[in-house]
N, C-alpha and C positions, 0 to 999 in steps of 0.2 A: 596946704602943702600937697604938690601932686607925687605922685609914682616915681614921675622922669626927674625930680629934685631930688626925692630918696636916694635915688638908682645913682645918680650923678656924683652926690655926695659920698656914695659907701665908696664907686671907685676913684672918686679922689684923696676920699682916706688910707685906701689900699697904697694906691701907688707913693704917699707920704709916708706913711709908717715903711714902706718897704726902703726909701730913697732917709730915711732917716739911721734903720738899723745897719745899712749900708754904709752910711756916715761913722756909725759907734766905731763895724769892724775896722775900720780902717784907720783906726786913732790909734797910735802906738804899734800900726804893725808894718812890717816889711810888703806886707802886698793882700791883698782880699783873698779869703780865704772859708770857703765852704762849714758850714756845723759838724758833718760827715766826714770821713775818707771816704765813703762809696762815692759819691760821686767821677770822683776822680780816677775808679775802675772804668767805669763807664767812656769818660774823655781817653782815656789811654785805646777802649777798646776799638773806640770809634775812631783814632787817627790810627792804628795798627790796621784796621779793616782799609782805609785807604792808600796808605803810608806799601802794606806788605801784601793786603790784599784777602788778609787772615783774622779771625777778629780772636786775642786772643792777649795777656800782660805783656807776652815779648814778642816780639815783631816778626813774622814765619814759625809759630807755632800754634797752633790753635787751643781753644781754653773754654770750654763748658761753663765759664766764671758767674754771667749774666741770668739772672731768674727774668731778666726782661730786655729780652732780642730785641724788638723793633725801639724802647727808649736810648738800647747801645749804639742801634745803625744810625737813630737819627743823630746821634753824637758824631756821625763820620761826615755829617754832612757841612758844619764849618771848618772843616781839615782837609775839605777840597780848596778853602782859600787863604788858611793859616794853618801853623801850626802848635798856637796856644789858643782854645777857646773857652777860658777859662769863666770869662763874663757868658757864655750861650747860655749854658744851666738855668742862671738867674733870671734872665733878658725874659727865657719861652716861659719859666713860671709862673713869670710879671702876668706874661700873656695870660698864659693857661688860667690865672687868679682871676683875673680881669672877666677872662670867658665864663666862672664858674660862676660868677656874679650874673652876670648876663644872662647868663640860661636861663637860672633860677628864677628873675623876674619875667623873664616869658612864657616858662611851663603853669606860672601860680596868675594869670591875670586877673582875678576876682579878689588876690589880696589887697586889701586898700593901703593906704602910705604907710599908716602905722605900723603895722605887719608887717609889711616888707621891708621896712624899714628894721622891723624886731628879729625877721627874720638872717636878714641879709648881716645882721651885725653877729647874731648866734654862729652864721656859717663865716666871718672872720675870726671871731674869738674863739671857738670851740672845735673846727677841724683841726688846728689852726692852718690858719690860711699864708700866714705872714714866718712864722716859721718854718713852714713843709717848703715855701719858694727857696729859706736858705739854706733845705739840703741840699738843692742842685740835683733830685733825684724824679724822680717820674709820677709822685704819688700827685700830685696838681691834675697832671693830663692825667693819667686813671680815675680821679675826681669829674674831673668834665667831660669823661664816655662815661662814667656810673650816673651822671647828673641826664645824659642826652638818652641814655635806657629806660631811668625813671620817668622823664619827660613821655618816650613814645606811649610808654604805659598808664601814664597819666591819661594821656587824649585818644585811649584805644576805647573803641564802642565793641557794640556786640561781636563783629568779626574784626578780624583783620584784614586792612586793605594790602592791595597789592606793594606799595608804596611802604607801608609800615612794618611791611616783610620784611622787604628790601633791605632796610633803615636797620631794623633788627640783627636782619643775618650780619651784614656787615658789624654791628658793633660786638655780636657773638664771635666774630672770626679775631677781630684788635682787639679785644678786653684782654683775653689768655695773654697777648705776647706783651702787653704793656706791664700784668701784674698776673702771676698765676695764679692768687688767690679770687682773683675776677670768678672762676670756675664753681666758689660756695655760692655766688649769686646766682648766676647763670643753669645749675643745674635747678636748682628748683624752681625757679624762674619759666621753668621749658615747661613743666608740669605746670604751671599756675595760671601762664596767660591763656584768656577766654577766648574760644573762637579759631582756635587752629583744629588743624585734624593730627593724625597721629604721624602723617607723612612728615608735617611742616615740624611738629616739637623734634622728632626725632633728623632732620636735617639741620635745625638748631642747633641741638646736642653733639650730631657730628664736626657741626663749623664749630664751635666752641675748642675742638678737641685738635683741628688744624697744624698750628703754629707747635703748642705745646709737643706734639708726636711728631711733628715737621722736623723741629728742632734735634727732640730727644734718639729719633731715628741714627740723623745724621749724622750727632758726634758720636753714639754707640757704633756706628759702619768705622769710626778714624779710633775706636779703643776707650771713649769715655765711656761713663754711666749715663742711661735714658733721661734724667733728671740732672738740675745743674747744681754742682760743688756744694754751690752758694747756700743751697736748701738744702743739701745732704751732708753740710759738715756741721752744720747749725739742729739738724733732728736727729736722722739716723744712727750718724757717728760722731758726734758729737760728744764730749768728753763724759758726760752724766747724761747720756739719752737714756730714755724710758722704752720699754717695751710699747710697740706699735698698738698692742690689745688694751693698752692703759689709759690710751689716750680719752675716749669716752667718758673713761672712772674723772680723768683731769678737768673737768672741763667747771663743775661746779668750784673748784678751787681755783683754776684760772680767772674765774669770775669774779674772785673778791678780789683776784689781784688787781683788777681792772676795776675800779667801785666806780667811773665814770658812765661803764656801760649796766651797772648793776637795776639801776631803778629803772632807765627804758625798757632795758630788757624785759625783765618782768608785768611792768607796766606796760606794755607793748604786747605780752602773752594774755592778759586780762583782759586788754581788749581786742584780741582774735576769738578767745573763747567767749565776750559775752558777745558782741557781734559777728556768730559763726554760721547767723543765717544772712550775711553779707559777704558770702566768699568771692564775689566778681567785682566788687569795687574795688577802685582803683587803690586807695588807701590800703586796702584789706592785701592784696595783692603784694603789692611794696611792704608793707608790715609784714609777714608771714614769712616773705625771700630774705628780707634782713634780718630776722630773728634768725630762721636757719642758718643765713650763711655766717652769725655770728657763732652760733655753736658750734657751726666746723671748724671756723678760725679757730677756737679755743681750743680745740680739741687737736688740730693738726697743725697749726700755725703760731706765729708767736705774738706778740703783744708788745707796745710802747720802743723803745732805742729810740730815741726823740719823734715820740704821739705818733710816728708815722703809720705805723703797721696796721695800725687797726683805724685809721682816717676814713677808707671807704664806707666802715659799719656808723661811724660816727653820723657822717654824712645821710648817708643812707638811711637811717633811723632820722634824722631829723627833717628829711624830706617828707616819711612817712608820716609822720604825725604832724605835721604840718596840712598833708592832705586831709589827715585825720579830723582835727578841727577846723578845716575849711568846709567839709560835708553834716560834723555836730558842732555847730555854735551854742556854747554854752557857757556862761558866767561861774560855774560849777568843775569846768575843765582849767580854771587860772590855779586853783590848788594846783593840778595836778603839772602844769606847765613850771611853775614854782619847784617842786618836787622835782621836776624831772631838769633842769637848771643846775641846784645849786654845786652838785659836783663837776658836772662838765665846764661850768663857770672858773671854777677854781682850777682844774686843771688847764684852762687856756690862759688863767693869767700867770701859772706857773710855766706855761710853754715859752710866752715870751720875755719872760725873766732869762731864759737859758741859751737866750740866740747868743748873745756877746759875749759870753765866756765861755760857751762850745766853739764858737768859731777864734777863737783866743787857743783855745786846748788845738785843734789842728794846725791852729800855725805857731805853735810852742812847740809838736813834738814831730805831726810827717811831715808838713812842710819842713822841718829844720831838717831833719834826717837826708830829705831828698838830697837838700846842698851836700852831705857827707858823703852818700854814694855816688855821687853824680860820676858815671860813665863803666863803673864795677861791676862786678859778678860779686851780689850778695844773697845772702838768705834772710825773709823777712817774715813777720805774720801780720802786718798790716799793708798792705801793698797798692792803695789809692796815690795820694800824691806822692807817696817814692816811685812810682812807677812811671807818673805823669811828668813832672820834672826832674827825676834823679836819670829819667832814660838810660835805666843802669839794665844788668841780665836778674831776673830775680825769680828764686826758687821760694815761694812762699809756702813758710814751713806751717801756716791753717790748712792747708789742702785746699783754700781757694781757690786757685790757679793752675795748682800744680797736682796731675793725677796721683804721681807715685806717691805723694806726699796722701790723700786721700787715702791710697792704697794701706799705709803701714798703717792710719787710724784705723781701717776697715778688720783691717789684721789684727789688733791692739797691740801694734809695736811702734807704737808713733814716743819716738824717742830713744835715747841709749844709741847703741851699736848700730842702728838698723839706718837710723836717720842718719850718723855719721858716714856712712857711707853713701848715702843718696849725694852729701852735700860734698864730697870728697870728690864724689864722681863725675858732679858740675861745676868743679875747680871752682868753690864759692872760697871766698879768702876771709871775709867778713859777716856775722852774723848778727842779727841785731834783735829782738824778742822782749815778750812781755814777761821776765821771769816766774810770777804765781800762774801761768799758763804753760806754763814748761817746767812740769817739776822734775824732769828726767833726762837732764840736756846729759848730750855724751862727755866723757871726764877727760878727755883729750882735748877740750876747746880750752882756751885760754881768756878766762875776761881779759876789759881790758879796760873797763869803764862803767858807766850807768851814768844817765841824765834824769832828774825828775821833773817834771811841770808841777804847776802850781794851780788849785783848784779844780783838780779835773772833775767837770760834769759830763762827761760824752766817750773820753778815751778808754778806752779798754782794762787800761791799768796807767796808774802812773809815771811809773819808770820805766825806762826802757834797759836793758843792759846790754852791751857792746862787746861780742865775742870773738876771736880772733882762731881759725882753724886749723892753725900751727903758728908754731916757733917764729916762721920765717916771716908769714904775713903778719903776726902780731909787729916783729920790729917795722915794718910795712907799714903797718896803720897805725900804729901809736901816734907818730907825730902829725899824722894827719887829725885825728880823735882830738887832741891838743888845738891845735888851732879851729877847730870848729867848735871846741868848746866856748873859746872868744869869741865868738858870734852871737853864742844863746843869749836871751835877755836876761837879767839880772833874777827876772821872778823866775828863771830855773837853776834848780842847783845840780851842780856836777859831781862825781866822786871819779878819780881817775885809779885807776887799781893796779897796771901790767907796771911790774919793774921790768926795762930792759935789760937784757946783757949786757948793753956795752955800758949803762949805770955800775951793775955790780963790778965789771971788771976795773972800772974805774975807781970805784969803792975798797 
């Protein structure tokens, strides 16, 4: 069995597994349909950028939405020839999966079939490879610059050449705007490689920092915050955020929450310390930046909403010790590869148990909703595919999108009076919300309804409830709420709640 049979076979499995689960979604549904809503911020943001010119949910406003600029623009780029590109997501993933395979068997040439064979199958099952394609979000390509960084550093000798700079800077400038969490790597990364001077880590350091202060500058010059929504309604202000100074204290207890990164972790510090008169090997090197940049993540970043979040560390770590025992061959290290296995195993077979009924959960609740708003001024807190095809106005009452909405979190008045009139003031007629996310809606709305899905793995919450901002737009949208209830599949159940006027008067 050679290499290029291995290599052949892994991406012909990729591309079946992937052309199969695509097969499940599409059984019973009205149209293909993402694991995620984010994805679908992203496609919104990228035809508004071409469409208005603005990258931002409504078309001529701008929106700080995106923790990842350059994956949003490249979304603008099939909206120069359509304006549904709902299959691109999946299509560049294919790619991107494809690529990460590929690399991997060029940075490792002294692994023989077996290996790479063992190897390339751990990096299907255990990032996972085949699930992260069906969020339709960016973490594939931030995969394959984390994969092409490891690589330079694999083949760096004593200096760096001119060429390897090069290679470097560039991927220190695209890493921040693909994923901001790229920056736990990267910053100790600039200390760690052998062979620069203090000019070159610290020109690193600066490119690294480009996009991120590029971005944050700009929208701060138009009234947003330095950082995007995205990150600051999810930490900062976030409805149970923790004090900033805590985060450090967090980090061992984020760790059990993650029991997949628990044993490399560890086992990965064991072997820095007992190999700590090997700090320029390349293994050493990649070990030491993953450990770090995992303790950052835990500490400042969040963890799992389908495996994605922490996919780079996953990766990352098993590049490292891969290098690890390609330099200690030893029959003595198969405990330890066993060990380091059994949980990441389990968690990748649980990942792909989740594709078909997450992507079921989105086209049970936003995709449905979309068809309800389509063309309205509403108020939402999930705002992917209502945004994408509802092409309705929408004030997204998370603070994703919407500053002022941010603002009253910031304030802790996100709710009551304060919000009633943000939503009064953008003549929203319809409001739509996760009720246990909203325990303090203003007492002026008017239900008018609730939908639930069925088996949610992915949504936010299961029901959605359906509010009405007066009197007038309730009798307005009732009958509309009525017939899109006959739409929903059977597996969701409906409760219709608003009595009209002209019921009672009839009564």
């Amino acid at each position: 069995m050679s290499r290029r049979l291995v290599l052949g076979g892994a991406l012909s499995a990729t591309v079946f597994l992937l052309a199969l689960y695509l097969f499940g979604i599409l059984q019973g549904q009205r149209r293909f349909t993402y694991v995620l809503d984010d994805p679908y911020i992203h496609l919104t943001l990228g035809r508004n950028l071409v469409q208005s010119g603005t990258m931002g949910i409504n078309p001529g406003e701008p929106a700080f939405t995106s923790s990842s600029p350059l994956w949003s623009t490249l979304m603008a780029v099939p909206h120069l020839f359509t304006s549904d590109a709902t299959a691109f997501p999946l299509a560049l993933n294919l790619l991107l999966a494809l690529g990460i395979l590929l690399t991997t068997t060029r940075f490792f040439p002294s692994l023989g079939p077996w290996g790479l064979g063992g190897l390339l199958l751990c990096e299907i099952l255990l990032i996972p490879l085949i699930p992260l394609a069906f969020t339709g979000m960016e973490h594939l390509f931030h995969l394959l610059l984390v994969g092409l960084l490891f690589g330079v550093i694999l083949h760096l000798g004593e200096t760096t050449t001119r060429k390897q700079f090069t290679l470097l800077a560039l991927l220190f400038i695209v890493l921040p705007g693909i994923r901001l969490e790229s920056l736990f790597l990267l910053g100790p990364l600039t200390l760690l490689i052998p062979g620069l001077s203090l000019w070159r880590r610290l020109s690193l350091l600066g490119l690294s920092l480009v996009i991120p202060l590029g971005t944050g500058l700009y929208y701060w010059s138009i009234g947003w915050l330095p950082l995007p929504n995205s990150i600051l309604a999810k930490t900062l202000y976030a409805q149970k955020a923790s004090p900033l100074w805590l985060a450090p204290l967090m980090v061992p207890v984020r760790l059990l929450k993650t029991p997949h990164l628990i044993v490399p972790v560890v086992s990965g510090a064991c072997l820095l310390f007992g190999y700590r008169r090997q700090p320029r090997s390349a293994w050493y090197i990649l070990m030491a930046t993953t450990i770090a940049a995992t303790l950052s993540h835990l500490a400042l970043a969040q963890t799992g909403w389908f495996y994605r979040y922490e996919a780079y560390l996953v990766f990352g770590l098993l590049l490292s010790f891969t290098a690890f025992f390609l330099q200690h061959r030893s029959k003595r290290h198969l405990i330890l590869v066993l060990a380091l296995l059994i949980l990441p195993v389990l968690r990748g077979l649980v990942s792909h148990t989740s594709v078909l009924p997450a992507a079921r959960n989105i086209h049970d609740q936003q995709l449905a909703l979309s068809r309800l708003i389509r063309g309205s001024r509403v108020a939402l807190n999930d705002i992917g595919a209502t945004s994408y095809y509802g092409r309705a106005y929408i004030l997204d009452l998370w603070g994703l999108a919407s500053m002022e909405v941010l603002d009253l979190r910031r304030r802790h008045t996100h709710g009551g009076a304060a919000m009633a009139s943000l939503v009064r003031a953008r003549k929203i007629g319809l409001v739509a919300v996760f009720p246990s996310w909203f325990p303090f809606l203003p007492a002026d709305w008017i239900p008018l309804a609730s939908f639930t899905i069925s088996d949610n793995v992915i949504c936010g919450a299961s029901t959605v409830l359906l509010l009405a901002t007066s009197r007038i737009n309730a009798e307005q949208w009732a009958p509309r709420v009525r017939h899109f209830f006959d739409t929903l599949p059977e597996r969701t159940r409906t409760k219709f709640i608003y009595k009209s006027d002209k019921n009672n008067k009839t009564n």
